[in-house]
N, C-alpha and C positions, 0 to 999 in steps of 0.2 A: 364638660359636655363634648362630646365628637363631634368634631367637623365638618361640613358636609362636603363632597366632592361631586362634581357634574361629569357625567360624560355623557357620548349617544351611543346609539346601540345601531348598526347600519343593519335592514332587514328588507334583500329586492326593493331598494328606490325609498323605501320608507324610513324615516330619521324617526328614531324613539329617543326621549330623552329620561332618564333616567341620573338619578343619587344614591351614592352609599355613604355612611358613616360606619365608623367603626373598621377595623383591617380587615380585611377579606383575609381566611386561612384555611388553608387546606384540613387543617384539626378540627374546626369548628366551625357547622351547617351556619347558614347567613340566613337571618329571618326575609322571607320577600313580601313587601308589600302589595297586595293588590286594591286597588281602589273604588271609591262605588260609581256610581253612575254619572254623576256630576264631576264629581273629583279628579285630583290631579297632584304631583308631587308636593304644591304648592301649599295644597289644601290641606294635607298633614300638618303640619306647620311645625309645633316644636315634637312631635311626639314621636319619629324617627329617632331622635338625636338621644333622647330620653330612654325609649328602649334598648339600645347601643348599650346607654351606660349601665343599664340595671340587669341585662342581658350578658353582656359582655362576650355577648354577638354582633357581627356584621351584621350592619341592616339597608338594605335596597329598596329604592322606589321608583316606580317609571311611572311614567306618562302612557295609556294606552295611547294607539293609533287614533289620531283624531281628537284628542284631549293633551289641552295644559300647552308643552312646548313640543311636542311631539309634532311633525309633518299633519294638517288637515285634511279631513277627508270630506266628499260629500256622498255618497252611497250610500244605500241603507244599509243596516245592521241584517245579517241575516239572520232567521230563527234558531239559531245553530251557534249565535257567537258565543254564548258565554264559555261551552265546549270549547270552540277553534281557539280560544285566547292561549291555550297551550301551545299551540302550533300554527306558525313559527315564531310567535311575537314572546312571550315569558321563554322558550325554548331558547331562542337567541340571546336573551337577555344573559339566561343562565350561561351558555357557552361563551358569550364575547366579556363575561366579567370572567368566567374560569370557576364559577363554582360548580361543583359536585354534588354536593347535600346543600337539601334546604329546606327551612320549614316555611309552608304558606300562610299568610294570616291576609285574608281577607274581609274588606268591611261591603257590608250592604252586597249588594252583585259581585264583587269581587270577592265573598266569601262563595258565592257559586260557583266562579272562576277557580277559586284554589280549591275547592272539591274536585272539580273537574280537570285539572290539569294532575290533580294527585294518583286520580287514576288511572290516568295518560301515563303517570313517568315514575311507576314506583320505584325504582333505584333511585331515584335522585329525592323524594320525597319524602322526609323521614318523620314530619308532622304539619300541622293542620288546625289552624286557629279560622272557626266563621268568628266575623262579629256582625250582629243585627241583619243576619244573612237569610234571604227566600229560598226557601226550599221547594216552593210552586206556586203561582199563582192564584194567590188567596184575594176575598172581597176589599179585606183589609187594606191590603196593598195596592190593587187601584184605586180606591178611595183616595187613599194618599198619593196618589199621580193625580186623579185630577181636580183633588185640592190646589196643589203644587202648577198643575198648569195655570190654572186661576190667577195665582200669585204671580207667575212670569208672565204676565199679560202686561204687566207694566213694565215699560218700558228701562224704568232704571233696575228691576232687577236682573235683567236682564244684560244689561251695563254691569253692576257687577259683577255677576258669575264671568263675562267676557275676562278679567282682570285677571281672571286665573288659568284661560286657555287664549292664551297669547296675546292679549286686549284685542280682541280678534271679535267685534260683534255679529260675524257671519259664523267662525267657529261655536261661540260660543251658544246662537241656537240650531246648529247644526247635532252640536251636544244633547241639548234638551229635547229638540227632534227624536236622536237616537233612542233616549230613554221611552219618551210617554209615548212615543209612535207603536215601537216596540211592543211593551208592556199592554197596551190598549189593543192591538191588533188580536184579532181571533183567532190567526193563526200560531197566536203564541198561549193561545189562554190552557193549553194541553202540556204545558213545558213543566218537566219533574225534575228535579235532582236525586230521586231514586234511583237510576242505572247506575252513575258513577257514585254514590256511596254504595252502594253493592259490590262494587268492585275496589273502594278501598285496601291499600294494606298496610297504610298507618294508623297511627292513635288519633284522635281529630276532638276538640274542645270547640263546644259552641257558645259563646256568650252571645246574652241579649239583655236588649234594657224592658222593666217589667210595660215601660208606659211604650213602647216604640212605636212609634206612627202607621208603620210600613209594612207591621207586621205581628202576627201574634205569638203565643209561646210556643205554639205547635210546629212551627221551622226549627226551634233549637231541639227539640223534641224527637221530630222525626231526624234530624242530622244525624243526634247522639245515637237514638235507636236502630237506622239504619247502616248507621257505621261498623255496628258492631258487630263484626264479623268475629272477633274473639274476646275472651271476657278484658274489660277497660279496655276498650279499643274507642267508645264513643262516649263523650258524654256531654251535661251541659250546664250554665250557669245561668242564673238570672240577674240580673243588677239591679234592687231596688232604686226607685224614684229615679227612675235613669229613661230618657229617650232612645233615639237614633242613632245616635254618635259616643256610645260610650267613652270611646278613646279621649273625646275631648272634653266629655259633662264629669267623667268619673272615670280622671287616666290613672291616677294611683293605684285603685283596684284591678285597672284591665292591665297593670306590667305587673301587679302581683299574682295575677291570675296568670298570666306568660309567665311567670318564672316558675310557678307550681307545676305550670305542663311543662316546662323544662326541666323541670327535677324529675319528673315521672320519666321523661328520655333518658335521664343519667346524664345530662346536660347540664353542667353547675356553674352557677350565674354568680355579679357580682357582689 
């Protein structure tokens, strides 16, 4: 299994922390992790190291700003982040490791993010994995926020989600702040992931799990259909008896599903 390596990523005053397994090569795109809402490098846990191997691709994961080991923030999230996460923060990443190509694989928000940074930076973008990713603001999905705030009412949970961003119990509801503040506010309830799949020009795979909390089938749906600007440019998977977190309820499937869309690149795994 690959090793993992730590380094920071330095971005105007902001320390990102980020991991790679696997060798970074100029031959072959590095899959980049983006995270969801909560998450953090930590939170992956063995499933970087895992993809590495069956990939036989680099694989990177950061900390955004404000989560895990990264530098805290307190400001709010603006209506606009999931777009800006391409710039400068995944931008830099990309440049201070020296990668050139890479495929996005985002989970939950972080499949937002790798839409949208994809079509920020098509040279460098050569695919596009959501997993259990919103494509807008459905009932669904605040439902499951303020179930979830419910739950963080108590104090130890809250305790440990901290465990994961820095044991920090100011960052770590500054964290859940960002998410349910966000996602509840009115001025977010208009937010599409339309423009930027419109503007894709990779191939882009949606997985979702059939029961997910957060969301229904219709985000993996609209991803695939709106991606498709040329024929198999979009498409998408369902994961029976699967939640939220595919990668962790059902990882077998979701690295065999990653090596399928890597075969479809001419990308050949191990």
């Amino acid at each position: 299994m690959s090793q993992q390596q730590n380094v920071r990523i330095e971005v105007g005053g902001v320390a990102l922390h980020a991991s790679t397994w696997g060798q970074l090569h100029a031959a072959r795109p590095a899959i980049v992790l983006l995270h969801d809402s909560l998450g953090s490098v930590a939170l992956w846990r063995d499933f970087p190291a895992h993809l590495a191997a069956r990939s036989a691709c680099a694989v990177v994961a950061y900390d955004r700003y404000g989560f895990g080991q990264s530098t805290a923030r307190t400001d709010r999230l603006s209506a606009d982040f999931i777009a800006a996460e391409a710039r400068p923060w995944l931008q830099a990443v990309l440049q201070q490791l020296g990668i050139g190509r890479a495929i996005l694989f985002g989970h939950s928000v972080g499949g937002g993010m790798a839409v949208a940074a994809a079509a920020q930076m098509p040279q460098q973008i050569v695919g596009v994995i959501t997993e259990s990713a919103q494509a807008f603001v459905e009932d669904r999905t605040l439902q499951g926020i303020r179930a979830a705030r419910i739950d963080f009412a108590d104090p130890q949970q809250v305790a440990r989600l901290a465990k994961y961003h820095g044991n920090d119990l100011r960052q770590a509801r500054w964290v859940l702040d960002a998410w349910i503040d966000t996602w509840l506010s009115p001025t977010f309830a208009d937010w599409s992931l339309a423009p930027a799949l419109t503007q894709l020009q990779c191939p882009v795979l949606a997985l979702h799990g059939e029961h997910d909390e957060y969301g229904t089938q219709a985000h993996p749906q609209m991803i695939a259909t709106l991606a498709a600007a040329f024929p198999g440019q979009g498409r998408y998977q369902i994961l029976p008896q699967c939640a939220h977190v595919p990668h962790r309820e059902q990882e077998a499937k979701v690295l065999q599903a990653i090596c399928d869309f890597l075969a479809d690149l001419d990308i050949p795994t191990a």
